[in-house]
C-alpha positions, 0 to 999 in steps of 0.5 A: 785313486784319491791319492792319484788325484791328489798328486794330479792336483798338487802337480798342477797347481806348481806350475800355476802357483810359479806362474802366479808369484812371477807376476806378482814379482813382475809387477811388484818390480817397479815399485820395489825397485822405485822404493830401493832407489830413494831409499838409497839415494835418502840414505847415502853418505851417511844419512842412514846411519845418523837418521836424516834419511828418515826425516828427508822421507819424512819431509817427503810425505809432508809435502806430498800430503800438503799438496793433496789437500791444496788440490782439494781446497783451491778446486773448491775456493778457486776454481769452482766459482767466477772470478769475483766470487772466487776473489771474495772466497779468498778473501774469506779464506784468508780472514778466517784462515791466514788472520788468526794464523798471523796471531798463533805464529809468534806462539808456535815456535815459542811453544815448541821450543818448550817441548825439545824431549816432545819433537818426535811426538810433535811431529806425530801430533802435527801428521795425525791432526792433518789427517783428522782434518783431511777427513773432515774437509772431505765432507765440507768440501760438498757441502761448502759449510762453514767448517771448512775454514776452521778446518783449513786454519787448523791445516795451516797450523799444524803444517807450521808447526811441523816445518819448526820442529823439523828445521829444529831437529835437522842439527840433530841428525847431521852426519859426519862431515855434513854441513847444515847447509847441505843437510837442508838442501837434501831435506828441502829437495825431498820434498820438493820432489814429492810435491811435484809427483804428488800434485798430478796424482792429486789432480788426478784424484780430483777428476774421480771426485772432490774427496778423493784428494783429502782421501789420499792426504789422510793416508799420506799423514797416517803413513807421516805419523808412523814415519816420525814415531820411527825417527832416531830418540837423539831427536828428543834430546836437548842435551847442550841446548838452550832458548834463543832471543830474538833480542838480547838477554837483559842480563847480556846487555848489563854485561856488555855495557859494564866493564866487568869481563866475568859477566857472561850472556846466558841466553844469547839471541840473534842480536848478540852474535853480530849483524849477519843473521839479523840482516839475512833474516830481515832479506829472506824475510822479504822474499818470502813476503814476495812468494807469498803476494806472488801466489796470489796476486797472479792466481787472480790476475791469470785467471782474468787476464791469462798470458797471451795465446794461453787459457787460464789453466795453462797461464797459472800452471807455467808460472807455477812450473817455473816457480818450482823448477826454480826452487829445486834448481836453487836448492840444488846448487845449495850444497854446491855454494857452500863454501861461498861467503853466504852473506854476498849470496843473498844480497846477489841473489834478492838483486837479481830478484829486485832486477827481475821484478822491475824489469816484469812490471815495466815491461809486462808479458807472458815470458817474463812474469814466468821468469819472474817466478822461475828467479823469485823461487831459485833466489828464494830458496839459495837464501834460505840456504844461506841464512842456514849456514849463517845460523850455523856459524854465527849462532851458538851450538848450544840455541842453535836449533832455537833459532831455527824455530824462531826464524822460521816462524817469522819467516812464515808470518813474512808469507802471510802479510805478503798473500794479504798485500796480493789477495788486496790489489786491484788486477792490474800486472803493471801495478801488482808487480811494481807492488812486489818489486818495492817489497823486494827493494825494502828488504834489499836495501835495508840489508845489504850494506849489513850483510857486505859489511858481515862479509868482510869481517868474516862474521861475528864472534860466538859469545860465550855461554855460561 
């Protein structure tokens, strides 16, 4: 009898135990599936092998995470409060935050470039204090403490951080037949992508409470933190590298103003290896400043006056769509115009933003602040590509990724100053927007005659590196 029932039993539990795994597996299905699909679009041509895959999902992870906390920090400073008082908050926010930031930015890159056997652990660290800070913001955002600034400023920091040691690594983990250029495009589309799935999860998080958006970045940066453990070791080597100079060595300028050709640049610097990367850096430098004055100046001037026949919510979230979709489609022609002459490819495309411009201040409207945003983010994001080749092909392989930690953190304080210029001025679309065009013409017309004149002679010779 028992050995009968215990036959009945194990035979009716095989239909239901097969029954169970089918739809576990049915529902499984589409995130299996979904997880093979970027896994083999990150790892093809090549990108498996040498370790770029991991790092375009890794960069995924970190602008998944990021938006999670800017949901969480623009519901509390921005949205939560009237206009005036919101504008104050920014104010404080950016005081407290964009301020000492301005400071530690010239640090970051310097400081990183003396840790090149670290960046795995860089990485890491910068993840993991993200994480400790979402946890802690989770509580200051109810409260509307005070240490949610430092807090925020800390973020900022190591979100910095993490953007120069990984502009650094990229030269390390290229593929065969990669160029830097393509290599970026991949990297920075990643994660643009995660950004925009990200931000209506985050939205929708918010709706379920204000915490749980810092809920899902502290899970994001864990998963972050385990991702870039896991990148390749050649990611710490500094084999063949060296520390470039914003200005050149004392050394290289004895040697280049004497007649003694045994004489050689130890530590070259963007100086020494011609005008092209100087100029490129000096006209991203102004569109990044124009970003960052556009983010804030219209998330004002929406919120009080949004576009015609449209609410504030919808105003802001046009343009910011058209921004976005502007970068990604820009990024995406990245690799298509690689083998064009980067130079030219950034003075077209800060003219066209500087025509866009003045054309949205003189005549003001809904279509064309939007188109404003969609030009100012494909332009911001071909240049930025640009300037990559340039660094590959002027800057020598042996201060290459140095270089990119200190553009991009220059860069990055170009952001800061031009959210200043917009957080301070009146909200008045005419007035902003002549304000955004001039620091476009600025940085068009102090660059492009360098940059055309670096076309046509096909860029600078490398110098030699003893």
């Amino acid at each position: 009898m028992a050995a009968a029932r215990s036959s009945r039993s194990t035979g009716g539990s095989g239909p239901v135990r097969r029954a169970a795994r089918a739809v576990g597996h049915a529902v499984r299905m589409p995130f299996t599936s979904a997880a093979r699909g970027v896994r083999k679009a990150t790892h093809a041509h090549g990108a498996g092998e040498s370790g770029l895959g991991k790092l375009i999902e890794l960069h995924a992870v970190n602008g998944a995470g990021d938006v999670m906390i800017t949901v969480a920090l623009a519901s509390t400073v921005f949205f939560s409060v009237p206009t005036d008082e919101a504008r104050g908050r920014v104010a404080l926010y950016l005081a407290v935050t964009m301020a000492p930031f301005t400071l530690l930015a010239p640090v970051i890159g310097p400081l990183l470039d003396r840790l090149p056997h670290g960046r795995r652990a860089a990485m890491a660290g910068a993840m993991f204090a993200r994480a400790l800070l979402a946890l802690i913001l989770s509580g200051a955002v109810v409260t509307g403490s005070l240490e949610l600034y430092p807090a925020a400023l800390g973020v900022l920091v190591a979100s910095k951080a993490y953007g120069v040691v990984r502009s650094a690594v990229v030269p390390r983990l290229l593929p065969p037949r990669f160029s830097l250029v393509k290599a970026n495009s991949r990297v920075t589309l990643g994660g643009l992508l995660a950004t925009g799935v990200a931000a209506p999860i985050g939205a929708g998080l918010h709706m379920l409470g204000v915490r749980w958006p810092l809920y899902g970045a502290f899970v994001i940066f864990v998963a972050g933190t385990l991702l870039s453990i896991s990148l390749p070791r050649k990611v710490d080597s500094a084999r063949g590298e060296d520390r470039a100079l914003l200005a050149a060595d004392e050394d290289h300028l004895r040697g280049s103003l004497t007649r003694n050709p045994t004489k050689k640049a130890r530590r070259p610097g963007l100086r020494t290896v011609g005008p092209a990367v100087t100029h490129a850096l000096g006209a991203n430098a102004a569109l990044r400043c124009l970003s960052g004055f556009l983010i804030f100046f219209l998330a004002f001037l929406l919120r009080e006056h949004p576009l015609t026949g449209q609410s504030a919510a919808v105003s802001l979230g046009l343009v910011g769509v058209s921004a976005g979709a502007g970068n990604a489609i820009g990024t995406a022609f990245g690799a298509w115009l690689k083998a064009r002459a980067p130079e030219v490819i950034i003075v077209t495309v800060v003219a066209g933003v500087l025509g866009m411009a003045i054309t949205a201040a003189v005549f003001f409207g809904a279509v064309l602040v939007a188109c404003l945003a969609a030009v100012a983010g494909f332009s911001q994001a071909l240049a930025k590509l640009s300037l990559d080749a340039l660094i590959q092909r002027d800057v020598p392989e042996t201060v290459r990724t140095s270089a990119f930690a200190r553009s991009e953190t220059l860069l990055q304080m170009a952001w800061v100053v031009g959210g200043a210029i917009g957080i301070a001025l009146p909200l008045n679309g005419v007035l902003g927007l002549s304000v955004g065009a001039a620091i476009v013409a600025t940085g068009w017309l102090t660059t492009a005659k360098g940059l055309l004149s670096a076309a046509r002679h096909g860029g600078a010779p490398r110098p030699r590196v003893a």
